[in-house]
PDB file of N, CA, C and O in Angstrom:
ATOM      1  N   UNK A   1       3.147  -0.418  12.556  1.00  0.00           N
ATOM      2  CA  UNK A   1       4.563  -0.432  12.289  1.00  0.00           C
ATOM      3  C   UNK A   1       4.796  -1.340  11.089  1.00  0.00           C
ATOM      4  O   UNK A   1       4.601  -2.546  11.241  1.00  0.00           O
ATOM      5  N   UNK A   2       5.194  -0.874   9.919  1.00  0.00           N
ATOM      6  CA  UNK A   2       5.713  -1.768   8.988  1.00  0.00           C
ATOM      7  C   UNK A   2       7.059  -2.109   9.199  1.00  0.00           C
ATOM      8  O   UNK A   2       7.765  -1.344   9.856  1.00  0.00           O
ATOM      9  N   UNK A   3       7.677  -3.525   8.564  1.00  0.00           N
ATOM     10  CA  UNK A   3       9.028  -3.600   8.691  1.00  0.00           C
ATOM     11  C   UNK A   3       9.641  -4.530   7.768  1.00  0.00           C
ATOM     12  O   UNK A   3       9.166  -5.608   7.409  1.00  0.00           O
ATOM     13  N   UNK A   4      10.776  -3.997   7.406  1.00  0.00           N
ATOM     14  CA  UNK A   4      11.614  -4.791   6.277  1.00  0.00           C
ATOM     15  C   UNK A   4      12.290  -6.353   6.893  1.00  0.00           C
ATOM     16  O   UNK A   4      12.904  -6.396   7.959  1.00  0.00           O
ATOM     17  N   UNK A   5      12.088  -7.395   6.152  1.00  0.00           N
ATOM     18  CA  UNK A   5      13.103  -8.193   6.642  1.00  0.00           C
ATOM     19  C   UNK A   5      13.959  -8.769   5.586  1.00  0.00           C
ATOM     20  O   UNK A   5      13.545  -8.630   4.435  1.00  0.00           O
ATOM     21  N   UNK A   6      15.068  -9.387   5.762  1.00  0.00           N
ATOM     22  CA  UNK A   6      16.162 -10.282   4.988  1.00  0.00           C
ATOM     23  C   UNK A   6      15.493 -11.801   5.338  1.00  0.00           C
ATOM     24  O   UNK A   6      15.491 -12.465   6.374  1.00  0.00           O
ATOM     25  N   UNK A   7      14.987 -12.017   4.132  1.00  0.00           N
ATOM     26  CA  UNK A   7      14.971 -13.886   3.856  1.00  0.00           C
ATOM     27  C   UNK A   7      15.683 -14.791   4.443  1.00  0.00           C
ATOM     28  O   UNK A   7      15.299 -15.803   5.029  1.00  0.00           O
ATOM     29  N   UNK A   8      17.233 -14.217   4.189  1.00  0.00           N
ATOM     30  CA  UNK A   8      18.281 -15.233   4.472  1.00  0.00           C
ATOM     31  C   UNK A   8      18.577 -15.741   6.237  1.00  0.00           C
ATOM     32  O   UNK A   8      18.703 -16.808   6.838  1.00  0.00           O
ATOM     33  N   UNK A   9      18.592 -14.026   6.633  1.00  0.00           N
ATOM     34  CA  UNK A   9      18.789 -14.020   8.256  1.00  0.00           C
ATOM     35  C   UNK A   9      17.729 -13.357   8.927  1.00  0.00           C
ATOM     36  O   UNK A   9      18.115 -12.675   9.876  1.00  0.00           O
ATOM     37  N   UNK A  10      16.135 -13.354   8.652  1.00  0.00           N
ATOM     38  CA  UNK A  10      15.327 -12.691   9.077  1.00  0.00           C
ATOM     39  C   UNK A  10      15.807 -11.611   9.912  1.00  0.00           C
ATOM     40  O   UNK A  10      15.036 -11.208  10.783  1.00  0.00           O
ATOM     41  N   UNK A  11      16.621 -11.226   9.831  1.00  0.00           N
ATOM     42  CA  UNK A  11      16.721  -9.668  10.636  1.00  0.00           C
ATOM     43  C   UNK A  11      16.091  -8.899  10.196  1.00  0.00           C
ATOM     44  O   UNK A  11      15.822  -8.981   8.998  1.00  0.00           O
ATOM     45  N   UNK A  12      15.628  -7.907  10.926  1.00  0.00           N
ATOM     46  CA  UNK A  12      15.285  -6.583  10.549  1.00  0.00           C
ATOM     47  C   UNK A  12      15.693  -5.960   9.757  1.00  0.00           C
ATOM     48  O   UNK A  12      16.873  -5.796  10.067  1.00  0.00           O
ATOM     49  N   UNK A  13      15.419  -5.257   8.508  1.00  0.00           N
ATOM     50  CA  UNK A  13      16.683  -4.023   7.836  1.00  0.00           C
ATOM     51  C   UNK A  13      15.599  -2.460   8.273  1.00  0.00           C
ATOM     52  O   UNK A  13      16.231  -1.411   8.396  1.00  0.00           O
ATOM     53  N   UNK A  14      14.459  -2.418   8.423  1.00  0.00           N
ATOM     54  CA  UNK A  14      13.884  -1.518   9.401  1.00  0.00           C
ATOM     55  C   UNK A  14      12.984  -2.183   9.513  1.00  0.00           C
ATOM     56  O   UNK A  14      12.742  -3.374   9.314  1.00  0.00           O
ATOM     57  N   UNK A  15      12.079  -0.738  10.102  1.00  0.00           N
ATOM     58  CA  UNK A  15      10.859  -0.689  10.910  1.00  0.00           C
ATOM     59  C   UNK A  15      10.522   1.133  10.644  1.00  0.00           C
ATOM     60  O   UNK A  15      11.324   2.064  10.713  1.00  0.00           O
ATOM     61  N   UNK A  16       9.250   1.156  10.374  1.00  0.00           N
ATOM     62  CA  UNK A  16       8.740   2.610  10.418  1.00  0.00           C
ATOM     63  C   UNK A  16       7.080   2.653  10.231  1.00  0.00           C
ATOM     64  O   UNK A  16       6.286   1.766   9.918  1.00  0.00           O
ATOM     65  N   UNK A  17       6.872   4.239  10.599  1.00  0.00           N
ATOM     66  CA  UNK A  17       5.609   3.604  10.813  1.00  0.00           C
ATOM     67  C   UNK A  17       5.013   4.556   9.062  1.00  0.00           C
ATOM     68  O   UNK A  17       5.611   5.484   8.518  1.00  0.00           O
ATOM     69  N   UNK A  18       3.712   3.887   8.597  1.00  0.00           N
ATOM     70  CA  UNK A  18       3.145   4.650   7.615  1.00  0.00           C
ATOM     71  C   UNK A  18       2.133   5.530   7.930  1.00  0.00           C
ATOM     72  O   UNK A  18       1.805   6.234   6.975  1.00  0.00           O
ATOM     73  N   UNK A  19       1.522   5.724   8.968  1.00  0.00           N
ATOM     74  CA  UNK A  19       0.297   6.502   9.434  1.00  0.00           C
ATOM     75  C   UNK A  19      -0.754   6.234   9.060  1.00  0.00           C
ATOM     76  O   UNK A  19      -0.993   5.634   8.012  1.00  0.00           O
ATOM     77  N   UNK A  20      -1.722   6.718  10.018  1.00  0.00           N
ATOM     78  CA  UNK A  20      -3.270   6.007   9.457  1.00  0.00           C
ATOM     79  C   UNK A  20      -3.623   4.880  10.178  1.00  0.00           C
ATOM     80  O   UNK A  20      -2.805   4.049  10.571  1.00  0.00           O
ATOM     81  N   UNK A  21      -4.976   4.819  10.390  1.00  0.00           N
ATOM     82  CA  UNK A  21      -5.526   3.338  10.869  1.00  0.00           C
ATOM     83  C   UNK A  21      -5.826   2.339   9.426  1.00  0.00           C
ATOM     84  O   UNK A  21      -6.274   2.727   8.347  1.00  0.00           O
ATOM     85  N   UNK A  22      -5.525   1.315   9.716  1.00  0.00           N
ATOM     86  CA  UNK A  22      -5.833   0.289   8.521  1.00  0.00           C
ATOM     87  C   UNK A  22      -6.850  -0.992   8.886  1.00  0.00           C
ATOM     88  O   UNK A  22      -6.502  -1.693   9.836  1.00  0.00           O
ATOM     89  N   UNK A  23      -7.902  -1.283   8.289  1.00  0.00           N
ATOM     90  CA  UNK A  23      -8.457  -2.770   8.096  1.00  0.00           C
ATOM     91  C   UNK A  23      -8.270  -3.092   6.758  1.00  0.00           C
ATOM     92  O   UNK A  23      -9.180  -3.830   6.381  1.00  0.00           O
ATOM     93  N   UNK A  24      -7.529  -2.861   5.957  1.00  0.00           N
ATOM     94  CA  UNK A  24      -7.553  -3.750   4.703  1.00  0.00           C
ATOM     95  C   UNK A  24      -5.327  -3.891   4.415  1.00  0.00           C
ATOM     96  O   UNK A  24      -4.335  -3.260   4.781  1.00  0.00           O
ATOM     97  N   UNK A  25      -5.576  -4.869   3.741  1.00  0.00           N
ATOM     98  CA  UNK A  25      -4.026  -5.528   3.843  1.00  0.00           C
ATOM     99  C   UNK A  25      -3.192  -5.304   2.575  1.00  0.00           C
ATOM    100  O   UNK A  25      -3.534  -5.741   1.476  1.00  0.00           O
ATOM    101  N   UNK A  26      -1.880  -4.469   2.835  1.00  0.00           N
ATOM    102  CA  UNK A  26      -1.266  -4.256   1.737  1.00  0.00           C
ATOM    103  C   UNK A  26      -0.757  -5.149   0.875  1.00  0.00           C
ATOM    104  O   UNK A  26      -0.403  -6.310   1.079  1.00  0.00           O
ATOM    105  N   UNK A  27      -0.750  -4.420  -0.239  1.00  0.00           N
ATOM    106  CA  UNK A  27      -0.607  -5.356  -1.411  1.00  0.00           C
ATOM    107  C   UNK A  27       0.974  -5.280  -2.354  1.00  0.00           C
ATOM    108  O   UNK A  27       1.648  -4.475  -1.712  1.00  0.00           O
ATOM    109  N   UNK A  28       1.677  -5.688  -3.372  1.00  0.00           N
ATOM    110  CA  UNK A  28       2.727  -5.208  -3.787  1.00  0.00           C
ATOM    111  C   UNK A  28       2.795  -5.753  -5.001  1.00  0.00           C
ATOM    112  O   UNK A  28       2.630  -6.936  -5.297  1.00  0.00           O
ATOM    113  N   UNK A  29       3.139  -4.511  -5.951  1.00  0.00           N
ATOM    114  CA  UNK A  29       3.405  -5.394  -7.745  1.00  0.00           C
ATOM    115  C   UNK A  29       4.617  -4.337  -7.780  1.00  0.00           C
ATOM    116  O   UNK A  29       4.743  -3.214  -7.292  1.00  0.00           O
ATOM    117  N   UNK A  30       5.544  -5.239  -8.638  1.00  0.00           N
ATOM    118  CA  UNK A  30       6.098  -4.044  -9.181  1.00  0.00           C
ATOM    119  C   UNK A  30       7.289  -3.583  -8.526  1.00  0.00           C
ATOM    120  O   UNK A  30       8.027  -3.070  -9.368  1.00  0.00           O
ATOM    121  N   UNK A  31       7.743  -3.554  -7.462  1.00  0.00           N
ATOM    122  CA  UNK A  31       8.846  -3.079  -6.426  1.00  0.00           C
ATOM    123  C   UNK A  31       8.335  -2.125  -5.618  1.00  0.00           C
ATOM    124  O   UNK A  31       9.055  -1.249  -5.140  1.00  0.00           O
ATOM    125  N   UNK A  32       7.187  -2.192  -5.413  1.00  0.00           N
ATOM    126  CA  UNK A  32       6.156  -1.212  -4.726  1.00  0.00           C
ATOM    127  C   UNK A  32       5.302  -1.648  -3.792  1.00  0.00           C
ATOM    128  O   UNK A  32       4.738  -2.612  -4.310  1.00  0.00           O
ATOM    129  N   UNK A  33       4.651  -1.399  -2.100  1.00  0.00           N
ATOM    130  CA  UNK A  33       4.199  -1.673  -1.391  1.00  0.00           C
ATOM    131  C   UNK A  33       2.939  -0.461  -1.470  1.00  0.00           C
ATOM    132  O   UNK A  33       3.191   0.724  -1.247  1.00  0.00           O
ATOM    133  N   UNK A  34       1.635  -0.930  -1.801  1.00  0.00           N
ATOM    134  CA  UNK A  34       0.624  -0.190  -1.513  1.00  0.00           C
ATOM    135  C   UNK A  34      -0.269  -0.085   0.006  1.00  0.00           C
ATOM    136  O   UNK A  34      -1.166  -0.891   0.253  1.00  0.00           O
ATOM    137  N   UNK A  35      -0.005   0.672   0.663  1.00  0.00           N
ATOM    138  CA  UNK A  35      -1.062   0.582   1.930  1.00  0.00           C
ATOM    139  C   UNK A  35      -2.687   1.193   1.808  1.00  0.00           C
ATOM    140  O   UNK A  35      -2.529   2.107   0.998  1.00  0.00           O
ATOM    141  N   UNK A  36      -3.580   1.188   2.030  1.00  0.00           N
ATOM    142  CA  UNK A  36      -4.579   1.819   1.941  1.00  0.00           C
ATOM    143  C   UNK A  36      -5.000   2.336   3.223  1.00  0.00           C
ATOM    144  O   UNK A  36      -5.299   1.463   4.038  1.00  0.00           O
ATOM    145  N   UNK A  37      -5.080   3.296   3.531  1.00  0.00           N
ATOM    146  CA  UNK A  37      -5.454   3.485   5.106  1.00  0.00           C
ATOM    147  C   UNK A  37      -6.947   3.809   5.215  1.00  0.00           C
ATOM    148  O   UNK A  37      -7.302   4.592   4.333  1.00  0.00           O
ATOM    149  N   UNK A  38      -8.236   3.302   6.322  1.00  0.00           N
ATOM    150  CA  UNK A  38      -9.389   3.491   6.595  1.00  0.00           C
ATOM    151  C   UNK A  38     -10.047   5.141   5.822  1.00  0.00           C
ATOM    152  O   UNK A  38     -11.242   5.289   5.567  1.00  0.00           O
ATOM    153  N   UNK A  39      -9.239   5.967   5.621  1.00  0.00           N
ATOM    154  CA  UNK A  39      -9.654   7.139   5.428  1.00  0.00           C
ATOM    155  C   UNK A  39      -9.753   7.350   4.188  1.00  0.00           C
ATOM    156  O   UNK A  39     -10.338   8.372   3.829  1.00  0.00           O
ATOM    157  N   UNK A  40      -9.169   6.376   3.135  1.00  0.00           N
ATOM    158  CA  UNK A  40      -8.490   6.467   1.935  1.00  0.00           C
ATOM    159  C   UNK A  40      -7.506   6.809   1.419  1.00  0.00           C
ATOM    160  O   UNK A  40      -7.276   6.935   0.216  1.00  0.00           O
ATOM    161  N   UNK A  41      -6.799   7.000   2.364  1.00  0.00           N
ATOM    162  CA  UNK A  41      -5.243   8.129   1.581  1.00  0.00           C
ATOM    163  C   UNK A  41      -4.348   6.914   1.444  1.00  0.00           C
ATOM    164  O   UNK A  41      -3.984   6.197   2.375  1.00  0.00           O
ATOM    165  N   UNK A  42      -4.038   6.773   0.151  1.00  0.00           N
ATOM    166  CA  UNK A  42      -2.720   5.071  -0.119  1.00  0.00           C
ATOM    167  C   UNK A  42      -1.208   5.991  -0.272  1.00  0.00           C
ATOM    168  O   UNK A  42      -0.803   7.023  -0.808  1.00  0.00           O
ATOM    169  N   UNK A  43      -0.706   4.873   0.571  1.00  0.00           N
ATOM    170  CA  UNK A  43       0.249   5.297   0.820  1.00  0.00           C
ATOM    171  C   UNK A  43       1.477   4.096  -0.090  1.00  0.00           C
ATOM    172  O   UNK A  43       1.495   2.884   0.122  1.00  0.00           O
ATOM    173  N   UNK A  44       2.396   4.823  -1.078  1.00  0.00           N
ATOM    174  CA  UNK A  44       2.979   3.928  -1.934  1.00  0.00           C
ATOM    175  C   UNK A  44       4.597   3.974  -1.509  1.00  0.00           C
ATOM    176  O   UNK A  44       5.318   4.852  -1.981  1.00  0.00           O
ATOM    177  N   UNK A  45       5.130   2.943  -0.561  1.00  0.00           N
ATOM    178  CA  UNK A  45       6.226   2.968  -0.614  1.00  0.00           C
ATOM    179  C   UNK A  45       7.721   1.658  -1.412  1.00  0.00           C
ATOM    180  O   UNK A  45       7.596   0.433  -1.418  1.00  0.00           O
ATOM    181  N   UNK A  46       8.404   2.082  -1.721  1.00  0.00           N
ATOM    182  CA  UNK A  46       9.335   0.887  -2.068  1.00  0.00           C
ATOM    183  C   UNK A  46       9.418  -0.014  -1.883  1.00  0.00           C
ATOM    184  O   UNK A  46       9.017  -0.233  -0.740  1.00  0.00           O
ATOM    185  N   UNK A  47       9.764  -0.903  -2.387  1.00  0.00           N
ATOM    186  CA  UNK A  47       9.990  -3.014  -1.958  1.00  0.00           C
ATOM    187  C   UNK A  47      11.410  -2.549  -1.763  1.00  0.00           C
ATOM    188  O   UNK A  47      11.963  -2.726  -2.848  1.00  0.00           O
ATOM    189  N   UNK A  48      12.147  -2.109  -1.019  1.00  0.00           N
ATOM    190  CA  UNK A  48      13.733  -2.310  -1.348  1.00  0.00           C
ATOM    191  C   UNK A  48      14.502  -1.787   0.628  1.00  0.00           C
ATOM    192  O   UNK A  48      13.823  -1.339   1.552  1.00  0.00           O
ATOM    193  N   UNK A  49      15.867  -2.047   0.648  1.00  0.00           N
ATOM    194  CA  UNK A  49      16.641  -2.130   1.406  1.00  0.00           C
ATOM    195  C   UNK A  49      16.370  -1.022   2.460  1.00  0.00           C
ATOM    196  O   UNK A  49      16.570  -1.321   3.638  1.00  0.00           O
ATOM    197  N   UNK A  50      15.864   0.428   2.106  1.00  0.00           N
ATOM    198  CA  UNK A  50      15.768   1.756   3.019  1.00  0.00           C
ATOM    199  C   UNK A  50      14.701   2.165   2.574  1.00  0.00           C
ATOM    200  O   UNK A  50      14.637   2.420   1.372  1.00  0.00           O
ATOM    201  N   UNK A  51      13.243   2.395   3.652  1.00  0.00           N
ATOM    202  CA  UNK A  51      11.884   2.969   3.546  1.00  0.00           C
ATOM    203  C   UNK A  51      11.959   4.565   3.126  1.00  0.00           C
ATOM    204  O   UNK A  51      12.498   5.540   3.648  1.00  0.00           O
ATOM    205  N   UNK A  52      11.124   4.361   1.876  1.00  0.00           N
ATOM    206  CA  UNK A  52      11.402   5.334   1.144  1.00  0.00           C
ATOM    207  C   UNK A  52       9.868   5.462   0.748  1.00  0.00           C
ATOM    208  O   UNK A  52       9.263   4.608   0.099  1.00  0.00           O
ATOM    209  N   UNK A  53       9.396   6.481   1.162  1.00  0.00           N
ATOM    210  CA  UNK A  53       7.560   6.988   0.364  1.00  0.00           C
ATOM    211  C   UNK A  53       7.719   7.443  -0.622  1.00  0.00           C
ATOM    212  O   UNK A  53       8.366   8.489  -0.680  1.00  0.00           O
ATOM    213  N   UNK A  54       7.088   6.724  -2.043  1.00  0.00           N
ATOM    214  CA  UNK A  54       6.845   6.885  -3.455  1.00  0.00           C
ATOM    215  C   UNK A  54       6.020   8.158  -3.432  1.00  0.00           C
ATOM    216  O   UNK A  54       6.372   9.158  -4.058  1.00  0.00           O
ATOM    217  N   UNK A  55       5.005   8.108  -2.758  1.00  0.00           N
ATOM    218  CA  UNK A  55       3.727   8.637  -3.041  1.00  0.00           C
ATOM    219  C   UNK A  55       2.301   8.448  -1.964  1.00  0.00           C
ATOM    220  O   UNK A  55       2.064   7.427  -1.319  1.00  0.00           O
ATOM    221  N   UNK A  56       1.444   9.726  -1.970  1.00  0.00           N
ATOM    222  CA  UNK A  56       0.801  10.015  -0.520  1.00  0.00           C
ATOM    223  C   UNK A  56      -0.603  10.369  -1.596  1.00  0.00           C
ATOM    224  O   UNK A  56      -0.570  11.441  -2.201  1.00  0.00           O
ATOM    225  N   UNK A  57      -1.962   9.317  -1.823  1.00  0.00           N
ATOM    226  CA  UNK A  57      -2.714  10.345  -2.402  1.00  0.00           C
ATOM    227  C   UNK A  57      -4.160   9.832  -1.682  1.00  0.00           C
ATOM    228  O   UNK A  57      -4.392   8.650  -1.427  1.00  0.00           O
ATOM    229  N   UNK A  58      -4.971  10.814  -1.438  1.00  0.00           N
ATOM    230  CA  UNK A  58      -5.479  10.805  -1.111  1.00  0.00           C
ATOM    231  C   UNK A  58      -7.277  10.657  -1.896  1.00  0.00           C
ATOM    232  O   UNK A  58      -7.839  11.466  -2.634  1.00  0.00           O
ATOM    233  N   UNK A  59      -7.850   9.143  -1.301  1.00  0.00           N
ATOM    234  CA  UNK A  59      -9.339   9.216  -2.223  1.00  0.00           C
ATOM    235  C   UNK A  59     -10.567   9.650  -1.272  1.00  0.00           C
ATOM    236  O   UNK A  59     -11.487   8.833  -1.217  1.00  0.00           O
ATOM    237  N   UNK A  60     -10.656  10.437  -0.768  1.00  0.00           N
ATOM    238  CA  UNK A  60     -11.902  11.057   0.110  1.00  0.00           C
ATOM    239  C   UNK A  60     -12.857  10.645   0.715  1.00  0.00           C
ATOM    240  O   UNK A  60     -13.620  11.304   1.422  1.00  0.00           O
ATOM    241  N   UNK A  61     -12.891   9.437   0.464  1.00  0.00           N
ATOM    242  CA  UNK A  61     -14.012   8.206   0.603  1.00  0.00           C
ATOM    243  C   UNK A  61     -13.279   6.990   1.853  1.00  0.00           C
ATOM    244  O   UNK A  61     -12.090   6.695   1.737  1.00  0.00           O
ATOM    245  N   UNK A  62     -13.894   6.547   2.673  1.00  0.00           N
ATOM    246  CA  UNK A  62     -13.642   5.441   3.372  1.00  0.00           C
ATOM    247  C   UNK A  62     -13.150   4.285   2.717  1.00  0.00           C
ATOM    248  O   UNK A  62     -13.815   3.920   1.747  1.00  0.00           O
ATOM    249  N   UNK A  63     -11.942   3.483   3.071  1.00  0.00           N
ATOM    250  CA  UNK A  63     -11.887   2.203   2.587  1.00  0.00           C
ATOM    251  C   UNK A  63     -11.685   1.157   3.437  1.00  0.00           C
ATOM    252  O   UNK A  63     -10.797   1.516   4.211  1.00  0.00           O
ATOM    253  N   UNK A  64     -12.043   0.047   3.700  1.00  0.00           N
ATOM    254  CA  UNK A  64     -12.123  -1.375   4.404  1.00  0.00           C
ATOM    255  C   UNK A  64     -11.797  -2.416   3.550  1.00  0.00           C
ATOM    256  O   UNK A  64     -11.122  -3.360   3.961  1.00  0.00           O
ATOM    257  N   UNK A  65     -12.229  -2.348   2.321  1.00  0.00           N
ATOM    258  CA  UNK A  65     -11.177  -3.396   1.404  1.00  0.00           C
ATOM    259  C   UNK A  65      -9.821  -3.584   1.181  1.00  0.00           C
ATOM    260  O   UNK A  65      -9.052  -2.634   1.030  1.00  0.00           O
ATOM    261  N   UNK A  66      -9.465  -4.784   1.150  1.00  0.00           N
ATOM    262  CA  UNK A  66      -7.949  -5.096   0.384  1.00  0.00           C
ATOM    263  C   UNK A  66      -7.602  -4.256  -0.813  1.00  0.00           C
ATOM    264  O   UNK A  66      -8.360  -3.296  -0.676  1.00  0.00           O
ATOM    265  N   UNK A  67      -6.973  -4.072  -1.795  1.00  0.00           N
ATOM    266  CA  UNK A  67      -6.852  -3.374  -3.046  1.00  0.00           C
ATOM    267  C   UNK A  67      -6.519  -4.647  -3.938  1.00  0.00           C
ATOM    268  O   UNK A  67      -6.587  -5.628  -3.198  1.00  0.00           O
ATOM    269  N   UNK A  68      -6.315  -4.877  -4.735  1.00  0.00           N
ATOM    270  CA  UNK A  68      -6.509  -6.347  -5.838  1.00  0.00           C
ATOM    271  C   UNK A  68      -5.826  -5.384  -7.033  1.00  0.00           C
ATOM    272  O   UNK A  68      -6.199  -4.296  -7.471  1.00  0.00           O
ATOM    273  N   UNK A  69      -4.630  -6.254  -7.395  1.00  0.00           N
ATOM    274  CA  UNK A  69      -3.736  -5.690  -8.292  1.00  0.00           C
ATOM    275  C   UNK A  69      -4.183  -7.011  -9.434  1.00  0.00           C
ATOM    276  O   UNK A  69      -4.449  -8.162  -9.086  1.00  0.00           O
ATOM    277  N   UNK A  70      -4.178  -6.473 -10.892  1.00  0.00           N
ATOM    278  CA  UNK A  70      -4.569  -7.269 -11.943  1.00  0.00           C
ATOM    279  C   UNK A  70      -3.861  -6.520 -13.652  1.00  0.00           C
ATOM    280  O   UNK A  70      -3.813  -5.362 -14.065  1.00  0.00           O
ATOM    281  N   UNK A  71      -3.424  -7.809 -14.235  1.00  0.00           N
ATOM    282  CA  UNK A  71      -2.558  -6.817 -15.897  1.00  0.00           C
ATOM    283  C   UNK A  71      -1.986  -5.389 -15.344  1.00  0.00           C
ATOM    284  O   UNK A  71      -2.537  -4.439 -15.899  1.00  0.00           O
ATOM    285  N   UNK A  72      -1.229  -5.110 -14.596  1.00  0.00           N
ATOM    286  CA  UNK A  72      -0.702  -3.878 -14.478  1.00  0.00           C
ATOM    287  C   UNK A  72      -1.512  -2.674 -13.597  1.00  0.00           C
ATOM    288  O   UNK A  72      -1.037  -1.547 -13.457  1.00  0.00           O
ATOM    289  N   UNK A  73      -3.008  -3.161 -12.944  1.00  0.00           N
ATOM    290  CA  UNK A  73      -3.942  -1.672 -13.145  1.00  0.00           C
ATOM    291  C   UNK A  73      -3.922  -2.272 -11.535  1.00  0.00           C
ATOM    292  O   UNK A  73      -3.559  -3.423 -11.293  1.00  0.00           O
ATOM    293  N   UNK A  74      -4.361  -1.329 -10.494  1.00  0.00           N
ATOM    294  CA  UNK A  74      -4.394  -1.163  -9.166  1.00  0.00           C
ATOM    295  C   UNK A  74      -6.232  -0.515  -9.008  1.00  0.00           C
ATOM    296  O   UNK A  74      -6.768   0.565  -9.256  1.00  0.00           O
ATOM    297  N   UNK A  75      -6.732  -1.889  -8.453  1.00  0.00           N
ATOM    298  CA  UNK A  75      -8.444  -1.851  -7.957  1.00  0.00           C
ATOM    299  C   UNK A  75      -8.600  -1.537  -6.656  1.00  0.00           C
ATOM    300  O   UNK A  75      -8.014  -2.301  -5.889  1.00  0.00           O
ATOM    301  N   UNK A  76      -9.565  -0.131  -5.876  1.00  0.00           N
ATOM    302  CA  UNK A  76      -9.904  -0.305  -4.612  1.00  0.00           C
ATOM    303  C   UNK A  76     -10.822   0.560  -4.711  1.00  0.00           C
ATOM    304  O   UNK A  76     -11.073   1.602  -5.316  1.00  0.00           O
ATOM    305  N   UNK A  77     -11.454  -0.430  -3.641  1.00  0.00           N
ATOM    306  CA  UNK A  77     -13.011  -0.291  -3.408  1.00  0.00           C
ATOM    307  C   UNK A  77     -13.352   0.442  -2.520  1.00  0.00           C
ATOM    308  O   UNK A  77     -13.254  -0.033  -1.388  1.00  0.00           O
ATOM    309  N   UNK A  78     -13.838   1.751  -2.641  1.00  0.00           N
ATOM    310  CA  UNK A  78     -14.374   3.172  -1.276  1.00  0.00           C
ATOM    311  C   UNK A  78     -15.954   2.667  -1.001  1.00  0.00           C
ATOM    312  O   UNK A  78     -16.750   1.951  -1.609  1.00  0.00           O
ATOM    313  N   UNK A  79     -15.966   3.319   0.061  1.00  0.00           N
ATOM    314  CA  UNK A  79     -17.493   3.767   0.389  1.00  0.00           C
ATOM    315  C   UNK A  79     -18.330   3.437  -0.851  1.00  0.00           C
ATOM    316  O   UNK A  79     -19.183   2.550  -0.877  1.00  0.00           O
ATOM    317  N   UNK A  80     -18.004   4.240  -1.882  1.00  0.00           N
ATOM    318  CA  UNK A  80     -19.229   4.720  -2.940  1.00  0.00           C
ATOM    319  C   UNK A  80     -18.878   3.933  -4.692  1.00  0.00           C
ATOM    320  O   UNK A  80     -19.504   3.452  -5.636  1.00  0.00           O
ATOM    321  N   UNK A  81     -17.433   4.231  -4.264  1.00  0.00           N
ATOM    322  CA  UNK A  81     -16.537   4.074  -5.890  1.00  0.00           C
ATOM    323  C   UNK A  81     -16.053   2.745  -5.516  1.00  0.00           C
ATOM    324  O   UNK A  81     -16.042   2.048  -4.501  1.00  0.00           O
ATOM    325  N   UNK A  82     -15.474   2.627  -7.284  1.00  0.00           N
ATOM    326  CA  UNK A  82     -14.309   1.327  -7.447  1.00  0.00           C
ATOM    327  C   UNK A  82     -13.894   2.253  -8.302  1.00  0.00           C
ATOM    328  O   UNK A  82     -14.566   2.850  -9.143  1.00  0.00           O
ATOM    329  N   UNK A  83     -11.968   2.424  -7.889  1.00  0.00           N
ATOM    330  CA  UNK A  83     -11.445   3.259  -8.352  1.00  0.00           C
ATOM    331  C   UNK A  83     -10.328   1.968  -9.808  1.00  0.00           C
ATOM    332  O   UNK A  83     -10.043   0.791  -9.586  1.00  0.00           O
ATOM    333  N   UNK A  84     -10.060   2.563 -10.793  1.00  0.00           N
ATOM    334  CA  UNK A  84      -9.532   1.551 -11.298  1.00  0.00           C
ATOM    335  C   UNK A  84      -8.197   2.349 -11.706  1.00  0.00           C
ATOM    336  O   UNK A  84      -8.217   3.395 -12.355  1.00  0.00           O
ATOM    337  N   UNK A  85      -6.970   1.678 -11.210  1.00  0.00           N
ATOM    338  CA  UNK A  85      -5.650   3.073 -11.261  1.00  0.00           C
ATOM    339  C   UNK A  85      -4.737   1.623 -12.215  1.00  0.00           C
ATOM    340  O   UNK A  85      -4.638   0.405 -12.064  1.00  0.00           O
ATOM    341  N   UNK A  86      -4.184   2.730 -13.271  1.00  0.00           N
ATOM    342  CA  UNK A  86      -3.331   2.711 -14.740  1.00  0.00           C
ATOM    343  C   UNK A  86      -3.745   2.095 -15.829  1.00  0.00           C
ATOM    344  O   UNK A  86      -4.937   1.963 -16.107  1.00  0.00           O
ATOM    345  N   UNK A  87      -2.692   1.628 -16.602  1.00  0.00           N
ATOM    346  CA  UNK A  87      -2.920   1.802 -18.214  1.00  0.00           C
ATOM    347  C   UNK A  87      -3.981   0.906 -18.311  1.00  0.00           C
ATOM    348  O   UNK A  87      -4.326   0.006 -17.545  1.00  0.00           O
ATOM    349  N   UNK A  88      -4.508   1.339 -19.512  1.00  0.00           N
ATOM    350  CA  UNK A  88      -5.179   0.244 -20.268  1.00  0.00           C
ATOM    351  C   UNK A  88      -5.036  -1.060 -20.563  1.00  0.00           C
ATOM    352  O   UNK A  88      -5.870  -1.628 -21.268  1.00  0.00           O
TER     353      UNK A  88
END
């Protein structure tokens, strides 16, 4: 279950779930929450007020690592690969 909270009054603003089993811990640059789920499929949703999925993609390969965000580019480590995602 992921869930949004307010700083000010820790309340809840949700709760939902992203699917997938996970051992590695999401990460966030950008206004963006990356999940990685055991199977590989990252799941990219919003930093903001109402859970909203950016994006669903899938890397074919097992993952157990964290993902490590660095200068703009998004690192995670499969089974076999180190995938290295954006610009130059």
């Amino acid at each position: 279950m992921t869930s949004a909270v307010t700083a000010k009054t820790t309340g809840i603003v949700w709760q939902e779930r992203v699917g997938g089993s996970f051992s590695a811990s999401p990460v966030s640059a950008e206004g963006r929450i990356y999940f990685v789920a055991g199977s590989g499929e990252t799941t990219v949703i919003e930093a903001g007020p109402e859970f909203k999925v950016l994006a669903k993609n899938p890397l074919d390969e097992k993952v157990q690592a964290s993902p490590a965000i660095s200068r703009g580019q998004l690192f995670i480590r499969t089974e076999k690969h180190l995938f290295c995602i954006g610009g130059k």
